[in-house]
C-alpha positions, 0 to 999 in steps of 0.5 A, spaced: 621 526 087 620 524 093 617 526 099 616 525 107 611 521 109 609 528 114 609 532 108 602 532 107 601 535 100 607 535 097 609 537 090 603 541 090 603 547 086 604 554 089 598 559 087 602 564 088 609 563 085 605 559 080 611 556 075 617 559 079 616 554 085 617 545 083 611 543 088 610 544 095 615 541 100 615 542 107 621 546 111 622 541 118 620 546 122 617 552 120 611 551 116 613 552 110 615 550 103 623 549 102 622 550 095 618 557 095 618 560 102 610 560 102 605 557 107 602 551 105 596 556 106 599 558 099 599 551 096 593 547 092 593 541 098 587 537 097 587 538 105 579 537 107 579 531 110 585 534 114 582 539 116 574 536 117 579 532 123 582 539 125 576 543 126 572 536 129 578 537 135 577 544 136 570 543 136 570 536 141 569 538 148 564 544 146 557 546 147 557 544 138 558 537 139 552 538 135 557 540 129 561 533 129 560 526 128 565 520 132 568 515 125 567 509 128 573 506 126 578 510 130 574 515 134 576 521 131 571 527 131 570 530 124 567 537 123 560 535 119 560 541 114 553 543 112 554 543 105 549 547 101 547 544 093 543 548 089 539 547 082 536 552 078 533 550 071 535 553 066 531 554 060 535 552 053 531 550 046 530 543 046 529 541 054 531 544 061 538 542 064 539 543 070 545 547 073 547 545 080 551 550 085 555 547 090 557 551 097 562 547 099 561 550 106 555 554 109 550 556 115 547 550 118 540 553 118 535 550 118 532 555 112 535 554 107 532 561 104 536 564 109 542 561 107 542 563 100 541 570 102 546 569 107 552 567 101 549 572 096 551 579 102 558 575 101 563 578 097 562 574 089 570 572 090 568 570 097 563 565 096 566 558 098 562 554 091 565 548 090 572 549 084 572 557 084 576 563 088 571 562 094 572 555 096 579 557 095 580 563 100 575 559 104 581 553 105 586 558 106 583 562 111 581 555 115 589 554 115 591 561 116 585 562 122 585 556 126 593 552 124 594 546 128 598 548 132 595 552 136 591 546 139 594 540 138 601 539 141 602 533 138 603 538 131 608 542 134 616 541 135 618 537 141 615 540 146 616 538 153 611 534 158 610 541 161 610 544 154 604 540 153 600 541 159 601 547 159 599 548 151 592 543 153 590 548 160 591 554 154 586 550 150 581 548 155 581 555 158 579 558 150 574 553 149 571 554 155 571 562 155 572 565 147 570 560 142 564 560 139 560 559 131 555 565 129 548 564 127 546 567 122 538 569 124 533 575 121 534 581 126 526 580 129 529 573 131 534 574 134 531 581 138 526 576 141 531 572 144 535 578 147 530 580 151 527 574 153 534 573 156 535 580 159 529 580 163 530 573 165 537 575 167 536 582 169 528 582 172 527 589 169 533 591 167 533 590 159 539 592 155 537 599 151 537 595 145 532 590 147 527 596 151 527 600 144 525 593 140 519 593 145 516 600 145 516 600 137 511 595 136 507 597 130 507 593 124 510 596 119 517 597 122 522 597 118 529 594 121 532 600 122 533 600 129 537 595 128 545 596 127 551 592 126 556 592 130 561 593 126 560 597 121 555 602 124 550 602 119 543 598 119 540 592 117 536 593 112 528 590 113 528 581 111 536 581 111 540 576 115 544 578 120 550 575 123 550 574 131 554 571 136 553 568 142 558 570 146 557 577 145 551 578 146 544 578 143 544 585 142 549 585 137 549 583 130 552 583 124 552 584 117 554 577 113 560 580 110 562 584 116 563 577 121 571 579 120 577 578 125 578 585 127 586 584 126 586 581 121 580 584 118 578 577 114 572 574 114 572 567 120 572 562 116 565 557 118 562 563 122 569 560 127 570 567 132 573 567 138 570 574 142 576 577 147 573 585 150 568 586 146 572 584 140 571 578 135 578 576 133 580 569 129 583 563 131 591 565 129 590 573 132 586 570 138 592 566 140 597 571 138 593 575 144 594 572 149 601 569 147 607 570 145 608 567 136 615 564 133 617 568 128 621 562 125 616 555 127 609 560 128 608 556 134 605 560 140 
């Protein structure tokens, strides 16, 4: 079989039809395989140098320049992912061996504890190690939640001139005003940046969140005045808490609750846009603010 050069991915196997489906092949226009009508989300592309170059242009022009480095070869930028090795010691008969966990994505804290009890509130099946379910959810996630298409006219069918302006203004505007990466800190942290930065905005005026962390100083609080913001219930004291700048640092969520609130998915690499007081993924924010084909999925 032979396949055309734009088809990337093509004769991968489709993991939800498994045997029924000869392998993937792109439709011409509608981002789908010919062969078993699924998305190429649904296929096993080896695609994570694609989508490295994918996430590094969304990131380019942003305040997290920080997050991709320029190859220098042809300047592209390429989304650096913060990968997370782990090696625990196991104990056998003889000597120890060494078993060795691979995160083939996870937050770029600097403690790495942090980051370990982060993966651990998510969902088992939801945990990008390196080979297993997770690390597949997380690719297909990535080509669901942020397509191509939604940022870079080149990846679309025959636009016009125009059609390109336009598409590149709707870009910058996002960027500029919605796009944003959480940060994952302990709530303790994240409360003394609230209120430094309300009362620097607000001379006296701190948001009630902030107020009320100031009054209980006593030293043996537990984290219950903290709440996430979506599913209302509290932090526990010493857990991580996921935070979003755009919204605000009076709002925190629990790791597994860092979802799109159409789609209900967890956002891929902590990828949010935040639109009236709501965190949305890529895809939905788009679909938001336009119109999608049907047919070709472009906006």
């Amino acid at each position: 079989q032979m396949g055309l050069g734009h088809e990337q991915g093509f004769g991968a196997p489709c993991l939800k039809c498994k045997d029924k489906c000869e392998g993937f092949e792109l439709h011409f226009w509608r981002k789908i395989c010919r062969n078993c009508k699924c998305g190429q989300e649904e296929h096993d592309v080896l695609t994570s140098n694609e989508e490295d170059r994918k996430v590094g242009k969304l990131f380019e022009d942003t305040k997290y320049t920080t997050l991709i480095a320029k190859l220098k070869n042809d300047g592209i930028p390429m989304y650096k992912r913060n990968v997370m090795i782990l090696t625990n010691p196991v104990p056998a008969k003889k000597n120890i061996s060494i078993n060795t966990v691979t995160y083939e994505w996870a937050p770029p804290v600097q403690n790495q504890t942090l980051a370990r009890q982060y993966m651990q509130m998510l969902p088992k099946e939801k945990q990008p190690v390196a080979g297993s379910e997770g690390a597949q959810y997380r690719k297909k996630q990535l080509a669901k939640q942020l397509p191509a298409h939604d940022q870079d006219p080149s990846k679309c069918h025959e636009l016009s001139p125009n059609e390109v302006k336009q598409m590149e203004q709707f870009v910058k505007k996002y960027k500029n005003e919605a796009l944003g990466v959480g940060d994952v800190k302990l709530p303790g942290e994240v409360e003394t940046r609230a209120t430094e930065k309300n009362n620097v905005n607000n001379g006296d005026r701190g948001t009630s969140a902030a107020v009320g962390a100031m009054e209980d100083k006593s030293p043996d609080r537990k984290a219950s005045q903290y709440s996430c913001y979506r599913c209302k219930l509290n932090m526990k004291e010493g857990d991580p808490a996921v935070y979003a700048e755009r919204a605000g640092y009076d709002k925190l969520w629990h790791p597994a609750c860092f979802v799109c609130c159409t789609c209900s998915e967890l956002l891929v690499d902590m990828i949010y846009f935040w639109k009236n007081g709501s965190l949305y993924c890529g895809r939905h924010y788009c679909d938001s603010e336009k119109p999608r084909c049907a047919g070709c999925d472009e906006v």
